[in-house]
C-alpha positions as CSV (number, residue, x, y, z in Angstrom):
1,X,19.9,-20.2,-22.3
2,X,17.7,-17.2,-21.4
3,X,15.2,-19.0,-21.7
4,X,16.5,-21.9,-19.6
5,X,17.1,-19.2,-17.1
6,X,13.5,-17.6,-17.1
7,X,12.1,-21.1,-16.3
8,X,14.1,-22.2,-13.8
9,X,13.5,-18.7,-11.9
10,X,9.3,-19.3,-12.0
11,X,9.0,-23.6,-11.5
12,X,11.2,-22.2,-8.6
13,X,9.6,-20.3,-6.0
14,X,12.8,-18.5,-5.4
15,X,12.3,-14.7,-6.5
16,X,15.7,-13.9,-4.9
17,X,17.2,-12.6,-8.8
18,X,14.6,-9.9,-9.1
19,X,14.9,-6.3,-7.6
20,X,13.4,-6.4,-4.6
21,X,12.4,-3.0,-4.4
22,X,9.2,-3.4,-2.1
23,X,10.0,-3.8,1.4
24,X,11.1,-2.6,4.8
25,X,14.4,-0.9,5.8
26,X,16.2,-1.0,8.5
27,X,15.5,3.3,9.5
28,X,13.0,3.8,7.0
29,X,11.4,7.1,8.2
30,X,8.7,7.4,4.4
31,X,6.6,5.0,2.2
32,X,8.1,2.7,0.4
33,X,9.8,2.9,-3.1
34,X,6.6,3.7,-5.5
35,X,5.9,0.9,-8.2
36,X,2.2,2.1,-9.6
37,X,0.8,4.9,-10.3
38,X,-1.8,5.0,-7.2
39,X,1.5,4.9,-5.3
40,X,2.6,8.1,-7.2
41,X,-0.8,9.7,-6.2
42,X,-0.4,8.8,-2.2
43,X,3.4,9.9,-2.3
44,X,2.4,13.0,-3.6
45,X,-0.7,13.6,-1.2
46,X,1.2,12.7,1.5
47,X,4.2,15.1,0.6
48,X,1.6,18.0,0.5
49,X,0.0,16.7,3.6
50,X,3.3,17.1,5.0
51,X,4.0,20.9,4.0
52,X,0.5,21.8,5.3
53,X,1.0,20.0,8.6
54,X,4.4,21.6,9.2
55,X,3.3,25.2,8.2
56,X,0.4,24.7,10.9
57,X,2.8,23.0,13.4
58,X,5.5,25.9,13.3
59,X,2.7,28.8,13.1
60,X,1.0,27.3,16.5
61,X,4.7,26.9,18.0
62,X,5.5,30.7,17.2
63,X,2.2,32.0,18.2
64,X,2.7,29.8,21.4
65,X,6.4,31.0,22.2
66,X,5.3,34.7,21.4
67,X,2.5,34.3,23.9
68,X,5.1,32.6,26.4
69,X,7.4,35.1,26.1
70,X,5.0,38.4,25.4
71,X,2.4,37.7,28.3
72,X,4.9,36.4,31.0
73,X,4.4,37.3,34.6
74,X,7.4,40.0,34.2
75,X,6.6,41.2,31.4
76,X,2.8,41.7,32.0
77,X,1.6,42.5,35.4
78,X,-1.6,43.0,35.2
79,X,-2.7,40.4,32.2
80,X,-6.5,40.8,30.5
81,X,-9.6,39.6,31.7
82,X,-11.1,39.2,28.7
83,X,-13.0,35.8,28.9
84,X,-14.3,35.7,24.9
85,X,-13.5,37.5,21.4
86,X,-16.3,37.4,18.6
87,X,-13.5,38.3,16.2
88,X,-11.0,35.6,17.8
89,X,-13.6,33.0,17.5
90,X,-14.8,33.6,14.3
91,X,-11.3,33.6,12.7
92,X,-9.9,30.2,15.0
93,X,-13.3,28.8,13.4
94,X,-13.2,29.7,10.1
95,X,-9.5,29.2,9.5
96,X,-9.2,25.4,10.4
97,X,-12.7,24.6,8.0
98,X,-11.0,26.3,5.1
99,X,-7.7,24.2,6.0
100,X,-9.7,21.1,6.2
101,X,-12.1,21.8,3.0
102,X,-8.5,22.4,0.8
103,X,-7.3,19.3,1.9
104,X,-10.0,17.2,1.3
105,X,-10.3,18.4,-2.5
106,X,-6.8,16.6,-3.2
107,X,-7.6,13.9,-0.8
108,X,-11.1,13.3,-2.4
109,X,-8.7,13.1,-5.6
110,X,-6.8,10.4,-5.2
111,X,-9.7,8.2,-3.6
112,X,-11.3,8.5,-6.9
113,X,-8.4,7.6,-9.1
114,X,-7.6,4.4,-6.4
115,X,-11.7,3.3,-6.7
116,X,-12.4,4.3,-10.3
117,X,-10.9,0.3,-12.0
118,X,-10.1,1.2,-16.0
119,X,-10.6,-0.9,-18.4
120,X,-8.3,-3.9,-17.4
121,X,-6.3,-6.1,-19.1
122,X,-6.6,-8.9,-17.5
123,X,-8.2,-10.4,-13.9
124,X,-6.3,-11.8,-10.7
125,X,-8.5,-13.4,-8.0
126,X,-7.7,-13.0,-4.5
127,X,-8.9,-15.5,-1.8
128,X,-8.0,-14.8,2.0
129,X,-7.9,-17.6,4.3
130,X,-6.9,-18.5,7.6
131,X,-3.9,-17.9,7.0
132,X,-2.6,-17.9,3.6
133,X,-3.9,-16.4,-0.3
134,X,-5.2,-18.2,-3.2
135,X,-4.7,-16.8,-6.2
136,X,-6.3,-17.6,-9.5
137,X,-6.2,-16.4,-13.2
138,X,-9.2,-16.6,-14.9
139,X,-8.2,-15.2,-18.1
140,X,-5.2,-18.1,-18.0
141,X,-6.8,-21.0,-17.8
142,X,-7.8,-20.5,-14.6
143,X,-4.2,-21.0,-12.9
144,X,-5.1,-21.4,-9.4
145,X,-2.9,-21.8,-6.4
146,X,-2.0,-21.0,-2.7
147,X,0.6,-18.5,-0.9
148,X,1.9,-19.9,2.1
149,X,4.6,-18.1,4.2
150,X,7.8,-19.9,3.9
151,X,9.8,-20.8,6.7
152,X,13.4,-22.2,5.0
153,X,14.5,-18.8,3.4
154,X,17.1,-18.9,0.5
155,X,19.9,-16.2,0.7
156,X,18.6,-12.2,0.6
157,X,14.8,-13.3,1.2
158,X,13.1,-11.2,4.0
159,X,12.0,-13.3,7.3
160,X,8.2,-13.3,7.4
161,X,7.6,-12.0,4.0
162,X,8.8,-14.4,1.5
163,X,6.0,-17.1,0.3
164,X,6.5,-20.3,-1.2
165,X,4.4,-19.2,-4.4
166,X,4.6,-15.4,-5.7
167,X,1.9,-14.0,-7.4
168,X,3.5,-13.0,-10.7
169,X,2.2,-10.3,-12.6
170,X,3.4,-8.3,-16.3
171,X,4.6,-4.9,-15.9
172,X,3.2,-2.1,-18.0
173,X,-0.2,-4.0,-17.7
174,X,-3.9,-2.8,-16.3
175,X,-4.9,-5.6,-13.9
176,X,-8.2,-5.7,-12.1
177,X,-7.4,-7.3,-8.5
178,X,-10.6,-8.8,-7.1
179,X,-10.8,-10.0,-3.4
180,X,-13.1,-11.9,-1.1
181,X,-12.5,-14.3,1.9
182,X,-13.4,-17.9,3.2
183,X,-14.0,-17.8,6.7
184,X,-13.3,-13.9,8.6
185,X,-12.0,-10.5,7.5
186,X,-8.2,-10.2,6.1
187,X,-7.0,-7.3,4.1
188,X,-5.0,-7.5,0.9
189,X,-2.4,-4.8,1.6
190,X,1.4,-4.1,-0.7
191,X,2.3,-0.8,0.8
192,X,4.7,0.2,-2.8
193,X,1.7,-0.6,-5.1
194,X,-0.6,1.5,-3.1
195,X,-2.9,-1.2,-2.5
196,X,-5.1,-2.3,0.7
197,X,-8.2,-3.6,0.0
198,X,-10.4,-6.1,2.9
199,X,-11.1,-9.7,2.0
200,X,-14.8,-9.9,3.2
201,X,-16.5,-13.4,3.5
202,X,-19.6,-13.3,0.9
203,X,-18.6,-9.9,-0.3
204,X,-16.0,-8.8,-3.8
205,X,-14.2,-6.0,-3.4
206,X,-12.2,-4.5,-6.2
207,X,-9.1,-2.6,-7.1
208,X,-6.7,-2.3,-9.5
209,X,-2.7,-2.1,-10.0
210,X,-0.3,-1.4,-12.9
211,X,2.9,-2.0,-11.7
212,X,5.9,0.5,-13.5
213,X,9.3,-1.5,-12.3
214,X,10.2,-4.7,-12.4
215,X,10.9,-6.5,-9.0
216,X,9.6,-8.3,-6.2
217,X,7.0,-6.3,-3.9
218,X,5.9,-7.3,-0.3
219,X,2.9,-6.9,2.0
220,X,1.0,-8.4,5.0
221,X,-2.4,-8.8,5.7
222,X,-3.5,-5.9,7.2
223,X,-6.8,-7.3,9.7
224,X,-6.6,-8.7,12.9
225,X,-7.6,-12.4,11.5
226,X,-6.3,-14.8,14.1
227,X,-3.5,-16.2,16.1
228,X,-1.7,-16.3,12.7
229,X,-2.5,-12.7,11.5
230,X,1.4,-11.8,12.0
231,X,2.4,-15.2,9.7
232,X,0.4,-14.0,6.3
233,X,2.8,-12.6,4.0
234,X,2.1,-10.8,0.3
235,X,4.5,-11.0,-2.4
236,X,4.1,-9.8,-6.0
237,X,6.5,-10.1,-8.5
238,X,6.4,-8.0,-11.2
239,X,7.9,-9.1,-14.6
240,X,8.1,-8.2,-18.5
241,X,5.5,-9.2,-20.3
242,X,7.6,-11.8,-22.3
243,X,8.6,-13.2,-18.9
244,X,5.2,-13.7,-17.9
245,X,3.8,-15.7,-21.1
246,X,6.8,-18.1,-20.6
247,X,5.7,-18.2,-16.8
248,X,2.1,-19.0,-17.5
249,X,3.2,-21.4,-20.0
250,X,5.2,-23.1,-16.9
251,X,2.6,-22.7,-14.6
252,X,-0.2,-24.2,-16.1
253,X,1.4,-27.2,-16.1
254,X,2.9,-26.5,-12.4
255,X,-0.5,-25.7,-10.7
């Protein structure tokens, strides 16, 4: 019966059972749920971004209020006419190159874990087009097919996200992601795996993902590629590795 189950879910575009952990919410004010570990890294640069932009933003609203308030009118008559400060300028200099060079060591960080592709597991091919994705697995028997956006949504799937055909990938699993286009620039973006990488005509651009959570995980294309741009939906869904041997079983013979 589990079985059963399992097939019916993947001959079946409908991806409606799984957790569908990656996408918008209605007041969502952060990132999306995390699902990879590149995820992990930008949550976690972008909550130290955060502290360092905060500390900076109340410091210059103090000193401002305190110069409001110290150097009014009433309170100082007869203000300075000091046009420049050596000291002043070397410190309003100095301070804002040392915030920027400790912020670029962490940020510097996580480009190289995002560009640096480990020794994968196994190879997905991405194909941008005007305007939908084809997919193919070349380790599988080179399963091939496109991603279209579908218009007649089954119950509890997003409106201008879902596809007819999901990429499915294993959880747990190192997956180099390879991208190109065939005709203009699109970009491959899936905001919880951490991924946006362009689809350049005549050029392969790589990444990598290794999904931690089961569940269905949404993105757009991110480049102005048309009238259509807005009509290009992602959608991953990431299953256990059981799961996806009976799906490529399925598929092969689906595609």
């Amino acid at each position: 019966m589990r079985k059963l189950v399992l097939i019916l879910i993947f001959l079946l575009p409908v991806f409606g059972f799984s957790e569908q952990l990656g996408q918008p919410h209605e007041w969502q004010l952060g990132f999306q749920r995390s699902a990879s570990p590149v995820m992990d890294y930008i949550n976690d640069f972008h909550n130290l971004m955060l502290i360092i932009m905060v500390c900076i933003a109340a410091g210059v609203n103090a000193l401002l209020l305190y110069t409001v308030i110290r150097f009014n009118k009433k309170r100082n008559p007869s203000p300075s006419k000091t046009s420049h400060n050596t000291l002043l300028e070397i410190v309003w200099t100095v301070i804002p190159v040392l915030i920027v060079l400790g912020i670029s060591f962490p940020s510097l960080k996580v480009l190289k874990y995002e560009e640096h592709v480990p020794d994968a597991e196994m190879t997905v091919k991405v194909v941008g087009h005007q305007w939908y994705w084809t997919y193919n697995y070349p380790d599988h028997d080179e399963i091939t097919f496109d991603s279209n956006l579908k218009h007649d949504l089954d119950e509890g799937e997003p409106r201008l996200l879902a596809v007819d055909n999901n990429l499915v990938l294993p959880v747990d699993t190192t997956v180099r992601i390879q991208i190109t286009s065939d005709d203009v620039i699109h970009s491959w973006a899936v905001p919880s795996l951490g991924i946006k990488k362009d689809a350049v005509p005549g050029r392969l651009n790589e990444t990598w993902v290794r999904i931690d959570k089961e569940g269905t995980y949404y993105g757009q294309c991110s480049e102005l590629c048309g009238i259509l741009h807005g009509f290009m939906p992602i959608a991953v869904t990431a299953v256990s590795k059981e799961a996806f041997k009976e799906w490529v079983t399925q598929a092969k013979d689906s595609f």
